[in-house]
C-alpha positions as CSV (number, residue, x, y, z in Angstrom):
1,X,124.4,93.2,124.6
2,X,122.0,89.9,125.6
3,X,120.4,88.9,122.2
4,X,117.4,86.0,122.4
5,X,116.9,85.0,118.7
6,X,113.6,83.1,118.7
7,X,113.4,80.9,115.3
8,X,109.8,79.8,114.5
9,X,110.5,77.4,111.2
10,X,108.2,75.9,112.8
11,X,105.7,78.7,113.9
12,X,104.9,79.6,117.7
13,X,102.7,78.9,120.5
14,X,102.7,79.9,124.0
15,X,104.2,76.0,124.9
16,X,106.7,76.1,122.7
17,X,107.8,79.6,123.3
18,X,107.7,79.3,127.2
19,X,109.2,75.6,126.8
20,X,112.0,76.9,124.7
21,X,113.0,79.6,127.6
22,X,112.9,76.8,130.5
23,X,115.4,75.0,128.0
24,X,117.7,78.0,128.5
25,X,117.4,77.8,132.1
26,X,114.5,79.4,133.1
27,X,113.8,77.6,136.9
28,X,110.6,76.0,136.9
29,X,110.8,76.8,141.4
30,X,110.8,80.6,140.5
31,X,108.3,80.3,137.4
32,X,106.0,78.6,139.7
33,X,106.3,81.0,142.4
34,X,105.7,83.9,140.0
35,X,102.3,82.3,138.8
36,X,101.5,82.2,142.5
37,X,97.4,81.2,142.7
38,X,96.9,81.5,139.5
39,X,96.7,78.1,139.0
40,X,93.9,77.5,141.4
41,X,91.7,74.6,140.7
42,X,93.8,71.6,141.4
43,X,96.3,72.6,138.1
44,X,100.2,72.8,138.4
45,X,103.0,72.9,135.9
46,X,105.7,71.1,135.0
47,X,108.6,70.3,132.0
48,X,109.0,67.2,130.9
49,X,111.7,66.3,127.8
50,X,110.3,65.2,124.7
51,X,111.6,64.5,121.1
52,X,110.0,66.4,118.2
53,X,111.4,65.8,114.7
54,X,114.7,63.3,116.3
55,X,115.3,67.1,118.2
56,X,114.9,66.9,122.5
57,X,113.0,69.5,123.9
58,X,111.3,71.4,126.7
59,X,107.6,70.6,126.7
60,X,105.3,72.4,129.1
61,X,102.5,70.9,130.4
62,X,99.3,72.4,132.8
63,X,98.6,69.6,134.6
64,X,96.2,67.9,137.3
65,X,97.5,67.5,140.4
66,X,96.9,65.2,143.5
67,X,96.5,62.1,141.8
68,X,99.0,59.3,142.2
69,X,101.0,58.5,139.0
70,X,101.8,61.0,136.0
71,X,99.9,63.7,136.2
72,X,96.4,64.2,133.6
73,X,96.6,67.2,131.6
74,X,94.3,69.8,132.1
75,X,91.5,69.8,129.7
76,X,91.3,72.6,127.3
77,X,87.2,73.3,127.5
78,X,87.0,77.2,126.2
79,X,86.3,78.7,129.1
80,X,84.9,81.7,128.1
81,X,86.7,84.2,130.5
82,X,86.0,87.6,129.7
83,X,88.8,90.1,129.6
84,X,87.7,91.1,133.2
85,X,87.5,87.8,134.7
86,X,91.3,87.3,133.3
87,X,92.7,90.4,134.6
88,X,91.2,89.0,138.2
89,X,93.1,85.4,137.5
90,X,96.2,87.7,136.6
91,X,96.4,89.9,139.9
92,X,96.7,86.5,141.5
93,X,99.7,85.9,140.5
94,X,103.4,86.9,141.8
95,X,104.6,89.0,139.3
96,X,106.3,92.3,139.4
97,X,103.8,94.8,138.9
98,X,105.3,95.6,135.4
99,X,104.7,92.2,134.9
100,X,101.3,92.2,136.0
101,X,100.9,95.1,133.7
102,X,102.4,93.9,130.9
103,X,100.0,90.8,130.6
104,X,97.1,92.3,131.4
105,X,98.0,94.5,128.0
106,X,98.7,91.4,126.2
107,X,95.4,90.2,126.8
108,X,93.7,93.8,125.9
109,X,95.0,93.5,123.1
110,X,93.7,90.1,121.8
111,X,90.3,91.0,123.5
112,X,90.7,94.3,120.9
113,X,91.8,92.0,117.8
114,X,88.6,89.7,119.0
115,X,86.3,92.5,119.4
116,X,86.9,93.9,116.0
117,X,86.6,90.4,113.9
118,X,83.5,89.4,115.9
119,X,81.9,93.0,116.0
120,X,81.3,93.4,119.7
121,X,82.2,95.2,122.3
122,X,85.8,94.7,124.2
123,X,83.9,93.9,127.4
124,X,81.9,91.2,125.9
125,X,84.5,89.5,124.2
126,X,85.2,86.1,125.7
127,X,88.8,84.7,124.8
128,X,87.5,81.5,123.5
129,X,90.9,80.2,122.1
130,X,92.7,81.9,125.0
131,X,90.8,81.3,128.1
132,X,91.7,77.8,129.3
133,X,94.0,78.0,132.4
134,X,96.9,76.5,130.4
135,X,96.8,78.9,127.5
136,X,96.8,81.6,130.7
137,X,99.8,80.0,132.4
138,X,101.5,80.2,128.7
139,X,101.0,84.1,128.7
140,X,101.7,84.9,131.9
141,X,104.3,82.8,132.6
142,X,105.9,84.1,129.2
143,X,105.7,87.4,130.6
144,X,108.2,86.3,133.9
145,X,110.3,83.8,131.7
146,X,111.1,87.1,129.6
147,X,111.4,89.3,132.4
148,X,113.4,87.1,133.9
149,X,115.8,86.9,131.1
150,X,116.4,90.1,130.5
151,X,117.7,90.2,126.9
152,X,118.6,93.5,125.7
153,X,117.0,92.7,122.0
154,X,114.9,90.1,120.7
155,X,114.8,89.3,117.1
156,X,112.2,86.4,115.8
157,X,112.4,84.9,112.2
158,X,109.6,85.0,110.1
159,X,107.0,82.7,111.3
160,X,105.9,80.0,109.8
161,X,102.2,79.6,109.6
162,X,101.4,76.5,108.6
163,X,98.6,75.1,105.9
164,X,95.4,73.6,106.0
165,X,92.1,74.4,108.4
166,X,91.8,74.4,111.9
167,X,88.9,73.9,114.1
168,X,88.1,76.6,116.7
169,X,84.9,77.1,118.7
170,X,83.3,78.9,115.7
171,X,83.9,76.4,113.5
172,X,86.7,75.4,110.8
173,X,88.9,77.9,109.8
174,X,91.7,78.7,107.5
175,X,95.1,78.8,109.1
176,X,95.8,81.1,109.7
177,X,93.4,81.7,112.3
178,X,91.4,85.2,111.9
179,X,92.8,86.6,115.7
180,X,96.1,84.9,114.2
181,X,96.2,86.9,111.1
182,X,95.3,89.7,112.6
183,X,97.6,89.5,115.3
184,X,100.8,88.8,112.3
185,X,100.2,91.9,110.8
186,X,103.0,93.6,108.7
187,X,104.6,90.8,110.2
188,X,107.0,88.4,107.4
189,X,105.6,84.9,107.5
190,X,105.7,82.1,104.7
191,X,103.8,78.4,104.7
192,X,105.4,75.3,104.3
193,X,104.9,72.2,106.0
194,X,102.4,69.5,107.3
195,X,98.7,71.2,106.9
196,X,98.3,71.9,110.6
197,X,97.8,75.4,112.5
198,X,101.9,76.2,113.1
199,X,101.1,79.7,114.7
200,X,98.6,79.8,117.7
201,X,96.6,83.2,118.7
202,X,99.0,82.9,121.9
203,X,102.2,82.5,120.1
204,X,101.6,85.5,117.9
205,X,100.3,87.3,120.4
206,X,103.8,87.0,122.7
207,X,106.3,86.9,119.7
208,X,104.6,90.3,117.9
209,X,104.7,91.8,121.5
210,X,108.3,91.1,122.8
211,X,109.9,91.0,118.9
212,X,111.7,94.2,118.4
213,X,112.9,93.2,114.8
214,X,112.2,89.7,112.7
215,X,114.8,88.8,109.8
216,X,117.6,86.4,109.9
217,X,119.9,85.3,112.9
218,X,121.7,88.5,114.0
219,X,125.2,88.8,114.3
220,X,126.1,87.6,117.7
221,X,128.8,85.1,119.7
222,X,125.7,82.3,120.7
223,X,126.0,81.1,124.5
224,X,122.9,79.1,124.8
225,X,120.3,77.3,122.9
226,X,116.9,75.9,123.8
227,X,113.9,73.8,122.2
228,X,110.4,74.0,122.9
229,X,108.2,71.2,122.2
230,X,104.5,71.3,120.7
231,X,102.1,69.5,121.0
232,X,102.0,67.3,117.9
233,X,105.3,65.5,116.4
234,X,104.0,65.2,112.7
235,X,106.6,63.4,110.5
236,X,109.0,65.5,108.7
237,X,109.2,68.4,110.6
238,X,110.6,69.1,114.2
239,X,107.4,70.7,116.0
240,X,110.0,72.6,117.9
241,X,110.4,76.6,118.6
242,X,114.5,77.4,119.0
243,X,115.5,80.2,121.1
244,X,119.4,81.3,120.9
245,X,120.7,83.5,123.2
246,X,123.6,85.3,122.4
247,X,126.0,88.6,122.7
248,X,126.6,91.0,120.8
249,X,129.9,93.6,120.5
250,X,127.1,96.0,119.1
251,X,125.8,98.4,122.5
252,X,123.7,100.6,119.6
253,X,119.6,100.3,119.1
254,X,119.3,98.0,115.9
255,X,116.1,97.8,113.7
256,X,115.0,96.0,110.8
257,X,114.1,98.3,107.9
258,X,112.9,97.7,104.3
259,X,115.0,99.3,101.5
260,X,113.3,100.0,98.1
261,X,115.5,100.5,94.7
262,X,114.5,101.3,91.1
263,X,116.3,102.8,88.3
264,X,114.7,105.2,86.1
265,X,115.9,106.7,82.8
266,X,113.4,108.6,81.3
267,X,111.7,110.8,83.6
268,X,111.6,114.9,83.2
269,X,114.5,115.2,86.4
270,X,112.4,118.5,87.9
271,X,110.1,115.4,89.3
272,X,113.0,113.9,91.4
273,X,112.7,117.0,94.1
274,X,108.9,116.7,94.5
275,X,109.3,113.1,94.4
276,X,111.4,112.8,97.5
277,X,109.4,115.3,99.3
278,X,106.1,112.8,98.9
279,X,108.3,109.9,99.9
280,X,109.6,111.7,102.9
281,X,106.3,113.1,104.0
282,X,104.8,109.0,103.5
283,X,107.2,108.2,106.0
284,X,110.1,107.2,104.6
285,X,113.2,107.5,106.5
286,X,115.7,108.7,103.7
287,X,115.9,109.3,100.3
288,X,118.5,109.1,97.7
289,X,119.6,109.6,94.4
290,X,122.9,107.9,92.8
291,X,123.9,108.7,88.8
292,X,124.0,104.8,86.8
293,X,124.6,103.8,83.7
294,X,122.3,101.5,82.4
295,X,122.0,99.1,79.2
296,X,122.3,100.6,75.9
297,X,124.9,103.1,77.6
298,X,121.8,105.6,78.6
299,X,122.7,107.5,82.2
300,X,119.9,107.0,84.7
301,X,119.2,107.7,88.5
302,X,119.2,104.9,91.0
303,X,116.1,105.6,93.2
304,X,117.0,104.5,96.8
305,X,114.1,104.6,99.4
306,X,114.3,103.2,103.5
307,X,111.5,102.8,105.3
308,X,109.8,100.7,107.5
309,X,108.0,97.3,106.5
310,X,104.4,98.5,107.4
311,X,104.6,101.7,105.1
312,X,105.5,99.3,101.9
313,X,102.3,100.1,100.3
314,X,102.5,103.6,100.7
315,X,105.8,104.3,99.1
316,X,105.5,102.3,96.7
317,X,102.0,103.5,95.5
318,X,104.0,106.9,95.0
319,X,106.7,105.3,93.1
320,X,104.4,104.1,90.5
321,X,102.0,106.9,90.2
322,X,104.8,109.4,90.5
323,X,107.5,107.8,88.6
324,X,107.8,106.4,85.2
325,X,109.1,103.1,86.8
326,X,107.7,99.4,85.8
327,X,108.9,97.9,88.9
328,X,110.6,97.8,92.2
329,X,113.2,95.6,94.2
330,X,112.3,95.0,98.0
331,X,114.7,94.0,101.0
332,X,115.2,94.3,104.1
333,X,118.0,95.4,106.1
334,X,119.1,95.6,109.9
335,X,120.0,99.4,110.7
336,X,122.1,100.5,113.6
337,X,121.6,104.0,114.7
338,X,123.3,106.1,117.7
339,X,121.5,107.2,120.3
340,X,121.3,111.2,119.9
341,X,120.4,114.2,121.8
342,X,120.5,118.0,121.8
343,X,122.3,120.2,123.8
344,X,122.3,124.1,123.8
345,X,125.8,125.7,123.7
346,X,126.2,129.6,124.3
347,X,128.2,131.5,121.2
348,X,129.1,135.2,120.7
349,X,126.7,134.9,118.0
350,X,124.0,133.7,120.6
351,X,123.2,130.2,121.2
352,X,123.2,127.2,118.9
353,X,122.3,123.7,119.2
354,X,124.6,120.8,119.2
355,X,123.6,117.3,117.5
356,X,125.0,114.6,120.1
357,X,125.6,110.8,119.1
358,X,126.1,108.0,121.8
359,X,127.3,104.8,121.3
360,X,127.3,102.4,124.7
361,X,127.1,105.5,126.4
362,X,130.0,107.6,125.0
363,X,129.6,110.4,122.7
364,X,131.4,109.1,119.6
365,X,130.1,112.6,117.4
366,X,129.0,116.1,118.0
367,X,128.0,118.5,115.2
368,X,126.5,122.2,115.4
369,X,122.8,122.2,113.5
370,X,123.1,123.2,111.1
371,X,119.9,125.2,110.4
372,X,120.9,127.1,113.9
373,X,124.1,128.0,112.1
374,X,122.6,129.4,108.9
375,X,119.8,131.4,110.7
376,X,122.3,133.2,113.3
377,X,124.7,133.8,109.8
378,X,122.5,135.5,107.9
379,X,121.4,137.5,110.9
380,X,125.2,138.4,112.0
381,X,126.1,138.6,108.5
382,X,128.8,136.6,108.9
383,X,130.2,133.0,107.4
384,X,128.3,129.7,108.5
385,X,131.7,128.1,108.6
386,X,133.1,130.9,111.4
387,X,129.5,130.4,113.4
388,X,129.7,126.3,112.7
389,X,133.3,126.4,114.6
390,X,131.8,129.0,116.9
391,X,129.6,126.3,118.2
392,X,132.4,123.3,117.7
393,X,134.5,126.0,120.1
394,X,131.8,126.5,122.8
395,X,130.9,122.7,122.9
396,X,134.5,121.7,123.5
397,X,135.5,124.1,126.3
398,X,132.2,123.1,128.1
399,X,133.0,119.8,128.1
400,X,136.9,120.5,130.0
């Protein structure tokens, strides 16, 4: 399984991501072709090696062709596309019609994140930070680059946001910037660093869209690293985005999940059962109870809840209005689950369905449900353990 692992200890922009992918070999012939006409208006792009923080990297540049010499940079005036007029710039361009989808539903969505901060309609929205042709050529082009790898999974770090103010045409604003912040939600970010906007509206837009998990690097055998360069090169930090690719033995769907733990030793136990039923119906994945022994010798219950990060608040407002708990641990966890299925298997009993669990495409487990088993026993009047192997029997022979 292709792993990219993109490490933003440095935030994310649509440069630096796209940047970082040429590093790792992404042809700038076939990026270029994919863009098409997009770049009308006497622009074209090209990579150039830089050094940010004593680190080389990739730095992409929308430039100004047809002049003799190094080529100008294109300017960034905000162009004030409309979501309409960038879906026309879009359908210029090469891509595979997934592709072409796929960006057009990137910018939908920041022209939705825009729309609700600025109180008007999607239609009138006009991408301010977003609608220069370089800040196009990031997204789009970010859309083949990933397309064109093909990674299997990709994991991001938690972003790093930066400090400070930035300046934006409606004014100066606190970084993070609101379509940023907006964009990074229930995403894990921290600050640290020179003050100076780390995470652009771009760069969160592509790494909350193509992320499936963020945490630490995942296990993996790494094959290939790139760097893309930002803009600036402040001192003391490497203005650099860091995409590993890597393999990994692991075939199965992996998530990052948050796990939730408190110990409680003086509650009336006839709460624990409604308990989990409020944490289960507030979406929490499981549930479990595990006999401690605390200080002073006094048996408790370790409280064990998995969820996902976004429900946080939810299971934990339960825990302390339900529970007698002062406090809770948080952390988060990557979970590998099998792929499953049902299948229907005829039995003398009648018919009964099978759990399934795949693993790289083999089936690695097959149970009867059991529900279907306790159902048809109490109706035949007969032992779930004879109507269990009933179904193990039928499943069996259907597979020879």
């Amino acid at each position: 399984m292709k792993i990219l692992y993109l490490d933003c200890f440095s935030g994310a922009s649509g440069d630096m991501i796209l940047g970082a992918l040429a590093d790792l070999g992404l042809p700038l012939a076939d990026l270029r072709r994919a863009l098409g006409s997009l770049t009308l208006g006497g622009y074209d792009i090209d990579v150039e090696r830089v050094i940010r923080g004593g680190i080389g990297a990739a730095k992409l540049r929308v430039a100004e062709h047809g002049h003799e010499g190094p080529a100008h940079p294109a300017p960034h005036p905000h162009g004030h596309r409309t979501l309409g007029e960038i879906t026309e710039l879009i359908e210029r361009s090469a891509l595979s019609q997934a592709g072409r989808t796929r960006a057009v539903a990137l910018f939908r969505r920041l022209a939705e994140v825009e729309a609700a901060i600025h109180q008007v309609p999607v239609e009138r929205v006009q991408l301010h930070e977003v609608s220069a042709i370089d800040s196009i050529v990031d997204i789009v082009g970010a859309v083949f680059a990933f397309e064109w790898l093909a990674a299997d999974r990709i994991v991001a770090s938690p972003l790093n946001v930066g400090r400070g103010t930035v300046r934006t045409a409606h004014g100066i604003l606190p970084v993070p910037a609101p379509a940023t912040a907006r964009l990074l939600e229930g995403v894990p970010v921290f600050s640290a660093g020179p003050e100076m906007e780390m995470v652009t509206p771009t760069g969160a837009l592509l790494v909350t869209a193509y992320a499936q998990a963020f945490g630490p690097l995942p296990a993996m055998r790494m094959e290939k690293i790139g760097y893309g360069a930002g803009d600036r090169d402040p001192a003391g930090q490497a203005n650099v985005l860091r995409a590993i690719l890597g393999d990994a033995d692991a075939p199965g769907p992996i998530e990052r999940v948050l796990v939730v733990e408190c110990e409680i030793d003086d509650m009336n136990p006839q709460i624990f059962g409604a308990l989990m039923e409020q944490l289960l119906a507030a979406g929490a994945l499981d549930v479990y109870y595990t006999p401690i022994q605390m200080k002073k010798s006094r048996p408790a219950t370790l409280v064990t809840v998995i969820g996902h990060n976004a429900d946080r608040e939810r299971l934990a407002a339960i825990l302390f209005r339900e529970t007698t708990t002062l406090g809770l641990r948080y952390q988060e966890v990557d979970r590998e689950r099998l792929d499953r299925d049902l299948v229907v298997v005829d039995t003398p009993f009648g018919p009964i369905r099978m759990k399934i669990a795949r693993r790289g495409g083999g089936v690695v487990n097959a149970a009867p449900e059991f529900d279907d088993c306790a159902r048809v026993a109490h109706e035949r009047q007969v032992a779930i353990k004879d109507v269990q192997a009933m179904a193990m029997k039928a499943y069996l022979d259907g597979k020879r």
